[in-house]
C-alpha positions in Angstrom: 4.3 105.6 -29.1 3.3 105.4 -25.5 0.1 106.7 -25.9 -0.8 105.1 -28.9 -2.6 101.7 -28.9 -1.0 98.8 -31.6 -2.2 98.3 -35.1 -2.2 94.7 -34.8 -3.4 92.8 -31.4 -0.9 90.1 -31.9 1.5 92.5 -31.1 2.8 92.4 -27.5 5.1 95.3 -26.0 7.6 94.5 -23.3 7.4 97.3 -20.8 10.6 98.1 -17.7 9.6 97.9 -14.1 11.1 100.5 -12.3 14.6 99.5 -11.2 15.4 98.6 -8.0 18.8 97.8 -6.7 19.8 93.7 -4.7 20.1 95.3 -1.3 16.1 96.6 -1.2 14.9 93.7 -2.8 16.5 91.0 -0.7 16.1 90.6 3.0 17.9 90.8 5.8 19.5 87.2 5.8 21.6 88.4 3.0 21.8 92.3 3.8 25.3 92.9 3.9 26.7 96.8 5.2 28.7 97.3 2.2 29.7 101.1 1.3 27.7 102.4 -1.9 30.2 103.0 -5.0 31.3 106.9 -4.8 31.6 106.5 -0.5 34.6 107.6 1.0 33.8 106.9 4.8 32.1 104.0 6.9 29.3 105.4 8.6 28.7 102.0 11.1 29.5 103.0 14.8 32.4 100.5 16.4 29.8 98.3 17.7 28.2 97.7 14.1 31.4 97.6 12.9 31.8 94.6 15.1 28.7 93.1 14.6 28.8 93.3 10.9 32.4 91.6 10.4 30.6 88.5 13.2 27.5 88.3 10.6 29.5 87.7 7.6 31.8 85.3 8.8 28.7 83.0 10.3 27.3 83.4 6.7 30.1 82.1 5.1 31.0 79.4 7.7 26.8 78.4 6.7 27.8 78.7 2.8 30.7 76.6 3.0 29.2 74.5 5.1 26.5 74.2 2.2 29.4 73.6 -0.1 30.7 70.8 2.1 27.4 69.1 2.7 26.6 69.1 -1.3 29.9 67.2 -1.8 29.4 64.7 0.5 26.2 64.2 -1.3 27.5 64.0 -4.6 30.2 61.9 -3.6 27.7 59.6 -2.1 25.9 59.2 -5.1 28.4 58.9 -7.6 30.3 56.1 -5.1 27.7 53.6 -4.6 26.8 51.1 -6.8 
């Protein structure tokens, strides 16, 4: 009961934070204007239209660049001896 306290103090009660959804908990670097399930429209004018699709391609030119960088690396370090 919620009101109630244990019988036993060993016991320990898990309690749920509130929920909160990815896109208010992460920041802008990985905000992305996606369209919330049930949405039939696009509400972004033409020029956030524009700037939107030029923000997710530089994010994943950086993320395969990541990608690239980490193979080189592991490459490096598996090839030497």
């Amino acid at each position: 009961m919620p009101g109630q306290q244990a019988a036993s103090p060993d016991r320990v009660r898990e309690v749920q934070s509130a929920y909160q959804s990815y896109s208010t908990l992460s920041g802008s670097l990985l905000s992305v204007p996606f369209r919330k399930q049930g949405e039939t429209g696009n509400d972004l004018s033409k020029g956030a239209r524009i700037w939107a699709i030029a923000d997710l391609s530089v994010k994943l030119a950086f993320a395969f660049a990541f990608v690239c960088l980490a193979a080189i690396v592991v490459s490096r370090l598996l090839g030497s001896n």
